[in-house]
C-alpha positions in Angstrom: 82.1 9.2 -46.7 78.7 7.4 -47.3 77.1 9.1 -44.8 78.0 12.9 -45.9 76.9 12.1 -49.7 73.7 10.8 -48.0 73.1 13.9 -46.3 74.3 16.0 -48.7 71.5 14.1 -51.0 68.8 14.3 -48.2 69.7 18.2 -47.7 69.1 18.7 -51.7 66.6 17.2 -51.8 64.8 18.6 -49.2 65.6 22.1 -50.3 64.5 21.7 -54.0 61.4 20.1 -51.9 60.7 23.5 -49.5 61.1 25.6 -52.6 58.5 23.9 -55.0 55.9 23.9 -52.2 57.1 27.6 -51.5 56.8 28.6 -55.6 52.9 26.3 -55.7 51.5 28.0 -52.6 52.8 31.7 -53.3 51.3 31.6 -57.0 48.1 33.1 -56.7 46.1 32.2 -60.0 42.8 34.3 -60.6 40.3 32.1 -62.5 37.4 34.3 -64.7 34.4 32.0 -63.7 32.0 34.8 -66.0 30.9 32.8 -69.4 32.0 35.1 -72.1 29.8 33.3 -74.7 26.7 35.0 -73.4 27.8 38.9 -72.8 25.0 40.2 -75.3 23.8 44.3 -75.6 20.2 44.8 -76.4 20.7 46.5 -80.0 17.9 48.9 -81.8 16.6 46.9 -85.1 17.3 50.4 -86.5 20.4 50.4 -85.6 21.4 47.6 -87.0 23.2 47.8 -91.3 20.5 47.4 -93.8 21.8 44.3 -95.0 21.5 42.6 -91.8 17.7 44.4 -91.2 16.9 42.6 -94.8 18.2 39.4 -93.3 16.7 38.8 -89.7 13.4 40.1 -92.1 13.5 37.2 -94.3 15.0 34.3 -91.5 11.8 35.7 -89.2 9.3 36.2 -91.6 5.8 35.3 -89.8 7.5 36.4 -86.1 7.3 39.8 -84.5 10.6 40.5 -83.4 10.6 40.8 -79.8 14.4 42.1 -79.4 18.0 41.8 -80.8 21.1 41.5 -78.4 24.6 41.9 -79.9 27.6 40.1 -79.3 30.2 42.4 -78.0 33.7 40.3 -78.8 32.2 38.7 -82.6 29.1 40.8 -83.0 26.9 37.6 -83.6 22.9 38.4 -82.8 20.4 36.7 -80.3 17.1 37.3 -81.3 13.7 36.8 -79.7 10.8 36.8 -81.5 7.1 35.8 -80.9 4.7 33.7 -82.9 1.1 32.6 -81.9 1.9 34.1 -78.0 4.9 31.8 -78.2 8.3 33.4 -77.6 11.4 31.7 -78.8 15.2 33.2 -78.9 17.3 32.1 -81.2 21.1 32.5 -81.3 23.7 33.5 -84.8 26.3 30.8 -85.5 29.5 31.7 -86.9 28.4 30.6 -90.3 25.1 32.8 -90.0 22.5 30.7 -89.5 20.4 31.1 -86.4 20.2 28.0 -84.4 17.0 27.9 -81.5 18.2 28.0 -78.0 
């Protein structure tokens, strides 16, 4: 009697085993590698509203403004800009403020 609850155990077990490797090595699982933080369009300053031309003109004053990129999921700028043949890009923050990269 011992024996045929021991291999009735051993034969669950190693069926629930076979199945769990079968359901881990069937699951394929695609992983998006691509940084989504950084998918930026290059964006026309004329384009752009006039409330946020006014802005990048006051937050740059002194730079030429080299170009503007656009965030395409929250619409948050990247702008490069040029001062004494330096070039600097600096990226929007979610509160608006542009941060140097």
């Amino acid at each position: 009697m011992k024996k045929i609850i021991l291999l009735i155990a051993v034969i669950a077990v190693a069926t629930l085993t076979t199945f769990a490797f079968t359901a881990q090595t069937s699951n394929t699982v695609v992983v998006n590698t691509e940084v989504t933080n950084d998918e930026f369009e290059p964006v026309e300053f004329k384009d752009l509203p006039a409330e946020t031309q006014e802005m990048l003109l006051k937050e740059f004053d002194g730079y030429v403004i080299k170009s503007i990129f656009q965030n395409k999921e929250n619409k948050l700028l990247k702008v490069v800009v040029v001062k004494d043949d330096e070039e600097k890009t600096f990226i929007q923050n979610e509160e608006g403020k542009f941060i140097e990269k």
